[in-house]
N, C-alpha and C positions, 0 to 999 in steps of 0.2 A: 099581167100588168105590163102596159107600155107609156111610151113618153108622145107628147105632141112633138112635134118636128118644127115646130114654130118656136113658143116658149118653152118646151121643159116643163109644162104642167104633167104629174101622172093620170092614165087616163087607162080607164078600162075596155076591152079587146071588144065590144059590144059598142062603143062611143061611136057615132058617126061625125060629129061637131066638139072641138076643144070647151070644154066650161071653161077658161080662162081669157082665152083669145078668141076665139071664135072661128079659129080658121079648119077646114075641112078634114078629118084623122080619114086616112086610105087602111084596109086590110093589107094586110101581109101579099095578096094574091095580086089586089091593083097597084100597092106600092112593087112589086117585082114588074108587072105591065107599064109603071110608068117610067122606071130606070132603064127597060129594055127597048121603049121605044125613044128614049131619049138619047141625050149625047152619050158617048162611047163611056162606059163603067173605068174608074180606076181605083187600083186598089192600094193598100195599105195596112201596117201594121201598127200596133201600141205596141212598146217594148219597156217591160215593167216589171218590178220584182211584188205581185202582190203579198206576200208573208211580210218584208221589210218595208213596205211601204206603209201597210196599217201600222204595225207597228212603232213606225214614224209619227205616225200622224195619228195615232192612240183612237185610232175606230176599226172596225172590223173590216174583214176582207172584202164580207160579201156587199159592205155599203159602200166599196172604192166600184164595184164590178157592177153595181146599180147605177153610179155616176158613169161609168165607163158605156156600160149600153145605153143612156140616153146620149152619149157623144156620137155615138155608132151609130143610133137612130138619125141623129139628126144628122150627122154629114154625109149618110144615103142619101138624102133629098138635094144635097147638092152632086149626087153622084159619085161620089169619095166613097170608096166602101172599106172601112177600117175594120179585123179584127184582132182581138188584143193574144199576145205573148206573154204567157207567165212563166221569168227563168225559174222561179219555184219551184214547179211541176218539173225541171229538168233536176233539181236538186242543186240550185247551183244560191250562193249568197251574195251577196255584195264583196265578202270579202274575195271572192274566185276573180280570176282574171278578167281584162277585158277578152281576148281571144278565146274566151269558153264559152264567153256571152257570143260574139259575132257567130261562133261555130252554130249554137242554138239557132240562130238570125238563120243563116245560110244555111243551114239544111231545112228550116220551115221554107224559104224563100224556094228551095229544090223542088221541096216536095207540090206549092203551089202551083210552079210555073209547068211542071212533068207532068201530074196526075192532076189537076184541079183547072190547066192550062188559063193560069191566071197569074201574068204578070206583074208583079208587085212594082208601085212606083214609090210612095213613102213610104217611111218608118220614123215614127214619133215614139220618143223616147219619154218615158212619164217618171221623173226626180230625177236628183244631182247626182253627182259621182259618188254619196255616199248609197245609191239604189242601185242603178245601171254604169259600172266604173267607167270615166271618160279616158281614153287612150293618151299616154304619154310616149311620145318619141323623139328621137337624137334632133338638137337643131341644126339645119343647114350653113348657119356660119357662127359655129358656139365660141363662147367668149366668158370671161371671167363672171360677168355678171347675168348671163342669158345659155342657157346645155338646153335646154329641153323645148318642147311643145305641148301643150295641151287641144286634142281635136276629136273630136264626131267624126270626122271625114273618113275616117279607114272602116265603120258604120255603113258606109255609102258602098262598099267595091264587095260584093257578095260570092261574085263568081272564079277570084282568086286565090291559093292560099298565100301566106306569109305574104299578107299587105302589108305587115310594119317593113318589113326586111325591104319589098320593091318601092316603097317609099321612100327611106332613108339611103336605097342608092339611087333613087328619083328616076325609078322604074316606071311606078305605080298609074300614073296617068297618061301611060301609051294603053291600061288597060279600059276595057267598058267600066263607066260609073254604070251601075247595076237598081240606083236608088237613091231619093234626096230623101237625106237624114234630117230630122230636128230633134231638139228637147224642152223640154219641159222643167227647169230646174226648180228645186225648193229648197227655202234655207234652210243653215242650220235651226233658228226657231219657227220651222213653219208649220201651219197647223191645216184644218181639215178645210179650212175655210177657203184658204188659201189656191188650193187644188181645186175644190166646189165651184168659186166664182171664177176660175178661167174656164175650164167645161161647160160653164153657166154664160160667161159670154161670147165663145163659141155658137152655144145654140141660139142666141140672139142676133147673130150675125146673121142667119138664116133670112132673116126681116128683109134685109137691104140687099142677100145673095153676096155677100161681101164684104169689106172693110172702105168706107168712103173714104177717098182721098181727097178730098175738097179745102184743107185746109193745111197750113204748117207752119213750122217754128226752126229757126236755124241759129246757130252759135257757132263762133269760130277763133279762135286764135289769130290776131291782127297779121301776123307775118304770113296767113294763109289765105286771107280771105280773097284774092282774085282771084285761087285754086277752087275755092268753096263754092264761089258764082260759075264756075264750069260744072262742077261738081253737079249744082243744083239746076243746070240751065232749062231743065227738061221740066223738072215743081215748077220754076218760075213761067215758064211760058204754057203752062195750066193753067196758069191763073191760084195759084192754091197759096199764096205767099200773099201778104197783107202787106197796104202801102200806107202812109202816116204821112198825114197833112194836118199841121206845119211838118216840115222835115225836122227829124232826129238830130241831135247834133251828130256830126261824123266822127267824134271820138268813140259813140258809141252804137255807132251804127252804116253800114256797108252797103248800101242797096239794099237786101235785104235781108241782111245779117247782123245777127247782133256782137258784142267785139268782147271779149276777156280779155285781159283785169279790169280794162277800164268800166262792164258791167262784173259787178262782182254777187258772191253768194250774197252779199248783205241788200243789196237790191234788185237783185233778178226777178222777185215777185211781182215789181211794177213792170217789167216787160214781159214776164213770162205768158203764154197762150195754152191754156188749161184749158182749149177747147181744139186744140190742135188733132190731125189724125196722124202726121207724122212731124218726128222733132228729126234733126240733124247735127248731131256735133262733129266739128273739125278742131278737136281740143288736144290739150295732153292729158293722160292719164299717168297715174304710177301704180305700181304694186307696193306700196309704202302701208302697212297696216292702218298707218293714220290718216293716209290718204283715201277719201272713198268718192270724190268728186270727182270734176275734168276740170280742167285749170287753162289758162291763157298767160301767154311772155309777155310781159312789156317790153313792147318797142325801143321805150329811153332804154340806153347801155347801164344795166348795175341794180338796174329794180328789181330783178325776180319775176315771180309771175303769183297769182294767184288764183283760188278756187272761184269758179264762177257759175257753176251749176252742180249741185246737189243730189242725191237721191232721195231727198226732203220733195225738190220740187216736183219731182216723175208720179213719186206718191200723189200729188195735187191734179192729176190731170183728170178729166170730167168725161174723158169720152174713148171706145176705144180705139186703139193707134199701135202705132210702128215706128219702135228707135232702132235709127242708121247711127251708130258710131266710129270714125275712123281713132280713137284715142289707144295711146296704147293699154292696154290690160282694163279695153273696156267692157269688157265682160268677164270680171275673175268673178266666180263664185262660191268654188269649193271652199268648205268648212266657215262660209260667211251670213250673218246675220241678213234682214230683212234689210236693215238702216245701214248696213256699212258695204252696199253692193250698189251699184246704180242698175244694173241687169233685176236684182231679185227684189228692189225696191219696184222696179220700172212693170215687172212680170206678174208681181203678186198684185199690181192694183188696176193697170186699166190698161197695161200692154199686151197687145196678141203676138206680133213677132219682134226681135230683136234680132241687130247683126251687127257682132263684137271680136273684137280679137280678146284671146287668153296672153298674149305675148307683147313685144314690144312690136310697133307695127309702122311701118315706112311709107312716104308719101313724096308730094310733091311741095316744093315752095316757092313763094311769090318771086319774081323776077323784077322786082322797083323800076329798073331803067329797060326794060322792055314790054312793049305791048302785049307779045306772046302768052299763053298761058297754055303750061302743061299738066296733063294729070300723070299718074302713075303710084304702084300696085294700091293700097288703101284707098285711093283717092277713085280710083276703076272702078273697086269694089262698090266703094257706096252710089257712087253715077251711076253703075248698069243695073245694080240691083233696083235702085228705085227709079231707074227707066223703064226695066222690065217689070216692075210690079206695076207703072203706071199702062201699059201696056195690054197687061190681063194675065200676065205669067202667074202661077201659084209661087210664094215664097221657096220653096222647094226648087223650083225651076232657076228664078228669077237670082237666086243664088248661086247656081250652075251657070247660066250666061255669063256671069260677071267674075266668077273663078276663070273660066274658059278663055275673058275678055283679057284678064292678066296679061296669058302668054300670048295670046294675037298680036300684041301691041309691040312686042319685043322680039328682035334678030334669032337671040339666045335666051335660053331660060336663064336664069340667073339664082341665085343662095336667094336673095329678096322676094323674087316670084314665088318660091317654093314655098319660103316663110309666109307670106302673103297669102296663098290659096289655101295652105295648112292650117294657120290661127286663127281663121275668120270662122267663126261658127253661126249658125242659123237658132235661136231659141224661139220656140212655139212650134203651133201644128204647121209640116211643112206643104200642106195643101191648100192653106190659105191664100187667097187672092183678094184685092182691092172689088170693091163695086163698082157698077159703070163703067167698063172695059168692055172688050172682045173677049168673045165668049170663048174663041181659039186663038192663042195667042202665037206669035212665030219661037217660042223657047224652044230649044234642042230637046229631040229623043232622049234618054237616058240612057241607052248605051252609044254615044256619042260620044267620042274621045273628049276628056278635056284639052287634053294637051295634042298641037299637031304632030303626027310622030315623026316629023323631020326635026323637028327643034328638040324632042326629048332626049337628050345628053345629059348626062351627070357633068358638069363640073366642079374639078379636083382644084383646093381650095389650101394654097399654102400660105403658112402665117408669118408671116418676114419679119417683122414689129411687132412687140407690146412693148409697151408705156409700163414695165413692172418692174421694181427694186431686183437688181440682182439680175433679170433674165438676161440668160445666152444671147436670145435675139435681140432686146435691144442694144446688149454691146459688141456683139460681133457681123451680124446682119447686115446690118445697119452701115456700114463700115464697108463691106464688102463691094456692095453698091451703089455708090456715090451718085448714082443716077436719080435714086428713091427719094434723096436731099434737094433735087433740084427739079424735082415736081413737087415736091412740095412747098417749094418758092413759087413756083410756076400757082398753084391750086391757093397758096393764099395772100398773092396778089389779086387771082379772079374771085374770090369771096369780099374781098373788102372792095375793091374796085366796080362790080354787079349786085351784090348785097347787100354792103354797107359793114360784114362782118371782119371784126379785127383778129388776125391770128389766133389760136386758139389750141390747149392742148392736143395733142395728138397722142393717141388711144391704141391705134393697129394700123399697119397694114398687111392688105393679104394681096397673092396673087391669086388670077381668077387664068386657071386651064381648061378651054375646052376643047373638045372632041376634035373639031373640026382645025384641030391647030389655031385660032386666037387666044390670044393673050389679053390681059384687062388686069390695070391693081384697082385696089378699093382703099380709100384712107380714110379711117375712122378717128373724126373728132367727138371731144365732148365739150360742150356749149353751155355748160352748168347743170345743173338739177337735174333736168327733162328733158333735154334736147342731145340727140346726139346726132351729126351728120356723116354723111356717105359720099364721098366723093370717087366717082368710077373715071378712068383715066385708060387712054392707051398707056403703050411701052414707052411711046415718046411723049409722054404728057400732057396728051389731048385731051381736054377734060369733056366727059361724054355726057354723065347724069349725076345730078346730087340729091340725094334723098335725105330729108329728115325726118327724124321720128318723132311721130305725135304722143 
């Protein structure tokens, strides 16, 4: 028994014609003739626990490994030759390390590339960290409220050992990335269906050779939205952005963005686009259990902000597509339901890739009394990624350029860079590519450094300030040098004077040491709720960048 390569109908080894579709089923001998005379084969793996995963999803092994060969069948014909991993057979559970899992990864990955001399370029991960554990490591500027990271990315580096250790001294990306990871997450209530209909529309992609980019939907945070319009410059001059005649009023609407609070959850369905192929938020997120939306600040001083888009509306979309989110903790998933996740809402109904951070994540912000507009690290992230997916990059790729793109843009790597290329994860098959591109796209080799290795330096990150009852540092530090008091005179007269923002508690500062003897502080405000900003400063109070967190 095998599958069409079209739809997914079952079809018998004797069929010359699909009973379903109609379209032409090849033997095993002409489908090898036609992969070999066509473009260059890449390969791939599924990384899965099939014992835990039935188990999960309460059906049997051998019907996840029947879905699993029709996957396999059909993304041969786009060339993609997947096949699957099961830590099972190594003996290993869900509850064993991530490092037992990679170990599994990298020595299949050995034995491919030695003996089989077949370079592997993906690896699709199939369920959440309760299946295949997702790696936890040190944050690069930890803080009362933020120690850790959650990432895929140490998935990616096959040919090193102790990738946490050269990561956490920000070694790690002077090495070859070795493979563009993705996953596959499923909630905690997820069922068989759940898993069936994404393999299922996978193989319907087949149709079109891709995912059509021809349409989109964007949402932003008012104090972001001239960032958003760079962000997006490359959608909008596709033509892929819808225009509204009469004009929108511009409370809630930007060119071609739409504005939270002022659209809120309670009316997003009148503008929502449930026909869109990709959506874009430039929102906030939180890790707030009650929190499961993306939200927008009001502009007026003392309103708050509110929820403006839902995992209510991701469920409603009609076609499938690709959510770009820069929000922070816009893709937390572990131990979360279907409806209280906008990733596993977004995945389980008609999303093929998503691209989220698990963390709080840093960007750029609007500049009111200047023309200028800059992006930076989130804001990189989602511009290159869906540059290069408009392009013809596979997702896998397309998230490699725009990790990479991080550090090009910057002298020095920085704590924020690090965090930035670290918490941005990839969900779905990492071989997917848009329709209607170049069939060869200009994306980087994959053992192509991400980081240049001149700029790869650790910088050593000293905490001068907290804002905490009782600490040493804020009453002695503080004191010592009266210089730190008078940039921060200096940093918030330029906030209220270029942004309109009025003073505002002060949180941290650190010193930033690098290799190369410069010096940089960082002063960390909090802005309410959801906002916290970054001000980067010489010695002498030069103010250089400020970043907010979405």
């Amino acid at each position: 028994m095998s599958f069409c390569h079209n739809c997914g109908q079952k079809v018998e080894n004797d069929e010359r014609f699909c009973s379903n579709c109609g379209v032409r089923l090849y033997s095993e001998q002409e489908s090898h003739t036609v992969h070999k005379t066509g473009a260059t084969a890449k390969y791939g793996y599924i990384l899965t626990n099939l014992t835990a995963l039935a188990k999960k999803l309460k059906v049997n092994a051998s019907q996840i490994k029947e879905l699993l060969s029709l996957f396999i069948s059909a993304r041969k014909h786009e060339n993609i030759h997947y096949e699957y991993i099961d830590v099972s057979d190594a003996g290993l559970s869900p509850r064993d390390s991530w490092e037992k899992h990679q170990k599994v990864l990298a020595g299949k990955y050995r034995h491919s590339l030695y003996h089989e001399n077949k370079k592997i370029i993906y690896v699709f991960i199939i369920g959440g960290d309760d299946i295949i554990p997702m790696p936890v490591v040190k944050h690069f500027r930890p803080t009362g409220y933020e120690k850790d990271i959650e990432t895929d990315i140490l998935y990616s580096f096959l040919s090193e050992p102790d990738t946490q250790q050269k990561l956490e001294k920000w070694e790690l990306f002077q090495y070859p990335q070795t493979v563009h990871t993705g996953r596959l997450p499923l909630a905690a209530d997820a069922s068989w269906e759940h898993l069936e209909n994404y393999i299922h529309r996978c193989v319907l992609l087949n149709q079109s050779k891709g995912l059509p980019l021809n349409e989109a939907y964007a949402q932003c945070d008012p104090h972001w939205k001239k960032v958003s319009i760079e962000v997006m410059k490359e959608i909008i001059n596709s033509r892929c952005m819808p225009s509204y005649n009469p004009p929108i009023d511009p409370r809630f609407y930007y060119q071609y963005i739409f504005l939270t609070p002022d659209i809120t959850v309670d009316v997003v369905d009148k503008v929502f686009n449930a026909d869109a192929r990709l959506y874009y938020f430039n929102m906030h997120g939180s890790n707030a259990p009650s929190v499961s939306g993306f939200l927008g600040q009001s502009i007026i001083e003392g309103q708050g902000a509110s929820i403006g888009i839902s995992p209510r509306e991701l469920a409603r979309a009609n076609k499938a597509n690709i959510v770009v989110t820069e929000a922070c903790y816009g893709a937390k998933y572990i131990q979360k339901r279907v409806d209280d996740s906008m990733l596993l809402s977004a995945i389980s109904r008609q999303t093929m890739i998503y691209i989220g951070s698990s963390r709080i994540a840093y960007g750029a912000v609007d500049q009111p009394l200047q023309s200028s507009v800059r992006t930076s690290n989130a804001d990189i992230i989602a511009q290159v990624f869906m540059s290069e997916m408009l392009s013809g990059s596979t997702a896998g790729e397309a998230l490699f350029k725009a990790r990479s793109e991080v550090f090009k843009r910057t002298p020095e790597t920085s704590a924020e860079n690090m965090l930035t290329v670290t918490e941005f994860n990839l969900f779905g098959d990492p071989s997917l590519k848009a329709s209607g591109t170049s069939e060869h796209s200009k994306a980087s080799e994959t053992d192509v450094l991400i980081v240049p290795s001149a700029v790869t330096t650790k910088c050593e990150i000293e905490n001068l300030y907290e804002n905490k009852p009782g600490s040493i540092l804020s009453t002695v530090r503080q004191l010592v040098n009266i210089n730190l008091q008078h940039i921060r005179e200096k940093i918030d007269k330029h906030l209220y004077e270029y942004y309109q923002i009025k003073p505002r508690e002060l949180t941290h500062i650190f010193l930033n040491k690098y290799a190369n003897g410069k010096k940089e502080y960082t002063y960390a405000y909090s802005l309410g709720e959801y906002t916290r900003l970054l001000v980067n400063t010489s010695p002498q109070g030069e103010i250089m960048e400020i970043l907010t967190s979405k």
